[in-house]
C-alpha positions as CSV (number, residue, x, y, z in Angstrom):
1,X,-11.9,46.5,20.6
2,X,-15.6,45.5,19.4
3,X,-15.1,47.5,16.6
4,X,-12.0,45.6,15.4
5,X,-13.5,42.5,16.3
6,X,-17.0,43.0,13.8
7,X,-14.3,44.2,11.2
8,X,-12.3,41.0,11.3
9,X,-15.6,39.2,11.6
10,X,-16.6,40.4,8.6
11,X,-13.6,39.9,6.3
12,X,-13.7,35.9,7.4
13,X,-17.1,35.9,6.2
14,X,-17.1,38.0,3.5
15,X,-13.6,35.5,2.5
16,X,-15.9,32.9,2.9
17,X,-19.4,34.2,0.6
18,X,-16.0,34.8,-2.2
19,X,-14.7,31.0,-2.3
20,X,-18.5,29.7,-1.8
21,X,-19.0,31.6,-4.8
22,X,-16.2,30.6,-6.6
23,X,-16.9,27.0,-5.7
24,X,-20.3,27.3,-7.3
25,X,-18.6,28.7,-10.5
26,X,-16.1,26.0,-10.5
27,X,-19.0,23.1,-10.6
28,X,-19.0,23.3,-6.7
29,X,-15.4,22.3,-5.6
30,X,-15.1,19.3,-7.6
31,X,-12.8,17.6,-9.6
32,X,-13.5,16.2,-13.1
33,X,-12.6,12.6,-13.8
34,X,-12.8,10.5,-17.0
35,X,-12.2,7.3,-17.7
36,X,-11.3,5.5,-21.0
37,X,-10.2,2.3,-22.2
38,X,-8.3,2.4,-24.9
39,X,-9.7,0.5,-28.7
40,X,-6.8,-2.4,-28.4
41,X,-5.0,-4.4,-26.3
42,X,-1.1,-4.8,-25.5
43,X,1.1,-7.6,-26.9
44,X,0.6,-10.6,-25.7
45,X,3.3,-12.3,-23.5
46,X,3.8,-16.0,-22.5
47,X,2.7,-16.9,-19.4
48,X,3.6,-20.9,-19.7
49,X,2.8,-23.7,-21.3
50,X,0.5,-27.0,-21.1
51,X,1.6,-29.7,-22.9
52,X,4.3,-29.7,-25.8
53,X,1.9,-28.8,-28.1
54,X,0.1,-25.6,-26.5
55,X,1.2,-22.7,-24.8
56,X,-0.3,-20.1,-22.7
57,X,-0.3,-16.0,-23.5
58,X,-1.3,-13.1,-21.4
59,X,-2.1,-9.3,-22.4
60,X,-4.4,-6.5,-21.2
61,X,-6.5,-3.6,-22.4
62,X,-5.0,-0.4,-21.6
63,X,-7.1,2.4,-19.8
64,X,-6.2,6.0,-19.1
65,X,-8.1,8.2,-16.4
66,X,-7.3,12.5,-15.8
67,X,-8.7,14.4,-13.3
68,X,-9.1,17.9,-13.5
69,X,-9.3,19.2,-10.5
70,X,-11.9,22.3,-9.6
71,X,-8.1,24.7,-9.1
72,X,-7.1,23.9,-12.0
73,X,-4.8,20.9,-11.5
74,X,-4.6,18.7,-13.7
75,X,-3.3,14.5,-13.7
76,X,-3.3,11.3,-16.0
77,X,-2.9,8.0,-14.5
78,X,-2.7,4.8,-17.0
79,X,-2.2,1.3,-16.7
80,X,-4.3,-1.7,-17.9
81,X,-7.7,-4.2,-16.9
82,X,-10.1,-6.8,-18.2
83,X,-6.7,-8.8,-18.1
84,X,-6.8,-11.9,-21.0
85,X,-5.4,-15.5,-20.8
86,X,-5.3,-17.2,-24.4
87,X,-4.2,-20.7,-25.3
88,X,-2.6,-21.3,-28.5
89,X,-1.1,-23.9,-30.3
90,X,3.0,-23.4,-31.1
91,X,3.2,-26.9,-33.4
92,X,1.1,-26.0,-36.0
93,X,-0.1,-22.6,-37.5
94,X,-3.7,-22.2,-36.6
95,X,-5.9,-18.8,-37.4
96,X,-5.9,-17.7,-34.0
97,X,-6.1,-19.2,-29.6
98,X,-8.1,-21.9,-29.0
99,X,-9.7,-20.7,-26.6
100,X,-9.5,-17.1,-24.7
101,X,-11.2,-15.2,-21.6
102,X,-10.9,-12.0,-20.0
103,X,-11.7,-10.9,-16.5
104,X,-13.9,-7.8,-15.9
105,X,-12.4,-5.8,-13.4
106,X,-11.2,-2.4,-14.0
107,X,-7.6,-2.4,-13.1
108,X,-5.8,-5.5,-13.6
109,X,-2.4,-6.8,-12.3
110,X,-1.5,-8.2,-15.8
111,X,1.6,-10.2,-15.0
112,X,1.0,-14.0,-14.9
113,X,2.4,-16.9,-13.9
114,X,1.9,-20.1,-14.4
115,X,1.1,-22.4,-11.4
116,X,0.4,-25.5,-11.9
117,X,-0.4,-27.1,-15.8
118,X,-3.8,-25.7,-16.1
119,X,-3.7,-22.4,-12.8
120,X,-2.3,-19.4,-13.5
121,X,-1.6,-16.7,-11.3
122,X,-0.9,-13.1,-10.7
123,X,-0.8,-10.5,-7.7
124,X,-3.5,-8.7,-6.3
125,X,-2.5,-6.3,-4.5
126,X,-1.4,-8.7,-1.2
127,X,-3.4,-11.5,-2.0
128,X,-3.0,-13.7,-5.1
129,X,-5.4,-14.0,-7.9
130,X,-5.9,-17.9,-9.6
131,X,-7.2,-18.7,-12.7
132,X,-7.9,-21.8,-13.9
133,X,-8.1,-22.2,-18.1
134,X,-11.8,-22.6,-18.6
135,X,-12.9,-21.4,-14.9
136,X,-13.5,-18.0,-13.4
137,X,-11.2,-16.3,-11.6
138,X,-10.9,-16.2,-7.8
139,X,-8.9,-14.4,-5.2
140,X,-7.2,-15.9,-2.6
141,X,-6.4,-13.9,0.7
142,X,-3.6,-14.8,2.1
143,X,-1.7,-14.4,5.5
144,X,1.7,-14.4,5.9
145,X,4.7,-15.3,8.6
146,X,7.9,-16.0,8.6
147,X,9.6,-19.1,9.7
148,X,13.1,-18.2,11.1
149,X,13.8,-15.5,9.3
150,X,13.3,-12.2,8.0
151,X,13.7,-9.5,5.0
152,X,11.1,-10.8,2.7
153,X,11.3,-11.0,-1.1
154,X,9.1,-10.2,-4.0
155,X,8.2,-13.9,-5.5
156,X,7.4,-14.5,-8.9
157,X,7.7,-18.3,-9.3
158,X,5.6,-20.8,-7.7
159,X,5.6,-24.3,-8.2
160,X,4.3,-27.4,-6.7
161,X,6.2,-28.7,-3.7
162,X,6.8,-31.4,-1.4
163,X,3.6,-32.2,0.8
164,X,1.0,-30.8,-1.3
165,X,2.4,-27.8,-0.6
166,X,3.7,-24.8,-3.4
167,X,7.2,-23.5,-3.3
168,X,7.4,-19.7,-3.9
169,X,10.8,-18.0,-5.2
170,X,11.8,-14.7,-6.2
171,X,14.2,-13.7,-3.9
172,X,18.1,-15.4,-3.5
173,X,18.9,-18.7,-2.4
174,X,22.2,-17.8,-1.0
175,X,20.7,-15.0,0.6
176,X,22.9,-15.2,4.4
177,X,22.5,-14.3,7.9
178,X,18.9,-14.3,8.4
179,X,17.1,-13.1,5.2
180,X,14.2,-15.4,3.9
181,X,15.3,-17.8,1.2
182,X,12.0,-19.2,0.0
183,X,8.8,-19.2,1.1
184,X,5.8,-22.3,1.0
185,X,2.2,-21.6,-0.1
186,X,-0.7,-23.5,1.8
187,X,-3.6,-22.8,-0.5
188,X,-5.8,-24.8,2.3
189,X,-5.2,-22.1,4.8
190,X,-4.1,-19.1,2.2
191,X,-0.9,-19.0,4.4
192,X,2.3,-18.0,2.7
193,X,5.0,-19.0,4.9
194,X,9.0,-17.5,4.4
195,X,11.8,-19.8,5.4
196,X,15.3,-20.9,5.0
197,X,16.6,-23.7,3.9
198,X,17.3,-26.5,6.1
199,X,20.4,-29.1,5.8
200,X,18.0,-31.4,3.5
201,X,17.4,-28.6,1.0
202,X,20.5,-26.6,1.1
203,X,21.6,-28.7,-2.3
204,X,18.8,-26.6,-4.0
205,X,20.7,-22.6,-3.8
206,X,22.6,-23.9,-7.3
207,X,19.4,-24.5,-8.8
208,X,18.1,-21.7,-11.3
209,X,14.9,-23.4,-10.9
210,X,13.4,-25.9,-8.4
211,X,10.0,-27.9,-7.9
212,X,8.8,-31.1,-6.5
213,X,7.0,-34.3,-8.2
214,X,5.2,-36.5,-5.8
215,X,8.3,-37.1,-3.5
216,X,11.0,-35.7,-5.1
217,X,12.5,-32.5,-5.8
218,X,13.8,-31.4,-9.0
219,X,16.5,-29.0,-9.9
220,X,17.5,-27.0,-13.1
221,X,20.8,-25.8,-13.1
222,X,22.6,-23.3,-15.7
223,X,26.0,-24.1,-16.5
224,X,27.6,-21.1,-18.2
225,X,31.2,-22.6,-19.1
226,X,29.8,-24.8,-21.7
227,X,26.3,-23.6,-22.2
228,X,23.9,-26.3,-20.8
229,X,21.4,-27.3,-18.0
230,X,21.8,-30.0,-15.5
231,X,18.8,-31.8,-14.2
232,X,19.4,-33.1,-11.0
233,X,16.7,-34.9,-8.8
234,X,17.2,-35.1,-4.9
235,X,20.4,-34.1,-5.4
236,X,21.6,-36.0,-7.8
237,X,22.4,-35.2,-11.5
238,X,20.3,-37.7,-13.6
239,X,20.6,-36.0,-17.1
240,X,21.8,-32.8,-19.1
241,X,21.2,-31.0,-21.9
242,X,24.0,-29.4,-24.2
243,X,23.2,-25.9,-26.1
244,X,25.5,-23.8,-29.0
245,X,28.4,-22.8,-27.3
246,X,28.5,-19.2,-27.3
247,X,24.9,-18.2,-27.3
248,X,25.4,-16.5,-24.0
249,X,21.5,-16.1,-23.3
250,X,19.9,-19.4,-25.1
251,X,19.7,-20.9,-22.0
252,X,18.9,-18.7,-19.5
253,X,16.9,-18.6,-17.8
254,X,16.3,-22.1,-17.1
255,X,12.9,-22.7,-15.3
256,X,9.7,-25.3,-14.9
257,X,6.8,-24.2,-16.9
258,X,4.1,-26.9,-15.5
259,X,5.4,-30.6,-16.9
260,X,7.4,-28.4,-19.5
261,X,10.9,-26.7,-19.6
262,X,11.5,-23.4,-20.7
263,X,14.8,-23.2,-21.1
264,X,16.2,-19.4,-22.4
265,X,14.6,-19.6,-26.2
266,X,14.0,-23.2,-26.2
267,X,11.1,-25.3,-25.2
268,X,11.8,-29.3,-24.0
269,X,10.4,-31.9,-22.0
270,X,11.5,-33.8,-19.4
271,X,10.3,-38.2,-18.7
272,X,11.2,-40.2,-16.4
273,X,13.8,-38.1,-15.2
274,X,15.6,-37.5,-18.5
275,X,15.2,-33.9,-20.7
276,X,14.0,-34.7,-23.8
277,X,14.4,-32.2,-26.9
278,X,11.0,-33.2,-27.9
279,X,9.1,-30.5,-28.9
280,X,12.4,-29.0,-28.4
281,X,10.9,-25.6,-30.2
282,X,12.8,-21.8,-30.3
283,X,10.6,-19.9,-28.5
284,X,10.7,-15.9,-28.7
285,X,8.8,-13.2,-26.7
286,X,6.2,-12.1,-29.6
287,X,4.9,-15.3,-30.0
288,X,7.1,-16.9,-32.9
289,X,7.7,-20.3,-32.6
290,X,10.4,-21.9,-34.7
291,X,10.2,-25.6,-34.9
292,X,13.5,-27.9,-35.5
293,X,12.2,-28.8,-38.7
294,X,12.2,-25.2,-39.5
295,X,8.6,-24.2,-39.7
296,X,7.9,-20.9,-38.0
297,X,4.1,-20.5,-36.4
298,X,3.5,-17.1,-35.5
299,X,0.7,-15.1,-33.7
């Protein structure tokens, strides 16, 4: 029995003096990474708008990383950082944005959205990431609970709201039963709270859009059976805007873009509760512009 014992004793450690060595070959067990970014950056995307004269673009610088790992496995992983916000003008041609910035950070969340005229926003990773135009970036942790209701959604709209409070939407108005409908953003506390909507708001589940000015809530509604948006406030349709009949996507979707609409391919504002087609500008996804005198400004 000692005899079998020292024999298996020495296999282990001679198995053990093999992958030590091996190890050593193999630049001790390690893995290799790199890390590149790549020369360019992606195409930019809209990401709202400021005024009826200037809008705001988002894109990102791509990076790739591989790992070769010390058995011989091998991986790539790519995505893209050092995010970019740039503000152009969409009226008039102009050489290039007014004004640009990039964050630093190595992977970025790219997606924005636009929060208020000047704040945009984007995910990071639970928390939420602001950025106002000429400021630095900051992230704000937030908590969360829900409010009579469960199943949560992913939001990607969020818009000022009644009590200095932000409405967040995503997720499906006429969700039933008890699934979370919207959800209200304290930026005091950094608590994001999901709800449903109570008999005051249940008006709002038509609306493609929804946000609130000082007191009152207003409501963009698509109307596919003749092609045009209503704009209803506190319930009440106060004006509407009429586009070519049969363009089944120049009008969807309909949604707030700070004190702008942006309405399927067309920009417009809205005053004193009417929708004005002032700048009343095609808008398309690469940055062409195409004003209704005809001009085209392009980026």
């Amino acid at each position: 029995m000692k005899k079998l014992l020292k024999k298996s004793e020495m296999a282990r450690l001679l198995a053990v003096a093999i992958t030590a060595f091996a190890c050593v070959c193999m630049w001790g067990c390690s893995d290799r990474v790199e890390f590149k970014w790549s020369d360019g950056r992606g195409t930019p995307l809209i990401a709202g708008f400021i005024d009826d004269s200037l809008v705001v673009a988002y894109d990102c610088r791509g990076w790739l990383e591989t790992t070769e790992t010390w058995n011989g496995g091998y991986s790539e992983d790519e995505s893209c950082g050092h995010d970019r916000l740039l503000v152009y003008n969409y009226r008039v041609q102009e050489d290039g944005p007014r004004w640009s910035d990039s964050l630093t950070n190595k992977r970025g969340g790219y997606h924005w959205y636009q929060l208020t005229d000047s704040v945009f926003w984007r995910w990071e990773g639970k928390n939420v990431l602001l950025w106002k135009l000429g400021e630095t970036a900051h992230e704000m942790k937030l908590s969360r609970k829900n409010e009579g209701c469960s199943q949560e959604f992913e939001i990607n709209r969020i818009h000022q709201w009644l009590d200095d409070g932000f409405i967040a939407l995503g997720g499906n108005l006429f969700a039933g039963e008890d699934s979370c409908q919207y959800a209200v953003l304290d930026t005091i506390s950094g608590t994001l709270t999901y709800k449903r909507l109570d008999k005051n708001l249940e008006w709002i589940k038509v609306c493609d859009d929804v946000r609130a000015w000082d007191d009152d809530v207003y409501c963009l509604e698509r109307k596919t059976e003749n092609w045009s948006v209503l704009l209803s406030i506190n319930n009440i349709v106060v004006d509407s805007i009429e586009f070519d009949i049969g363009r089944e996507y120049a009008v969807y979707p309909a949604l707030f873009a700070g004190s702008m609409l942006h309405m399927g391919d067309y920009v417009c504002s809205t005053t004193n509760g009417k929708v004005m087609k002032n700048p009343y500008v095609k808008s398309l996804a690469d940055l062409t512009f195409i004003n209704n005198d005809g001009r085209i400004v392009k980026y």
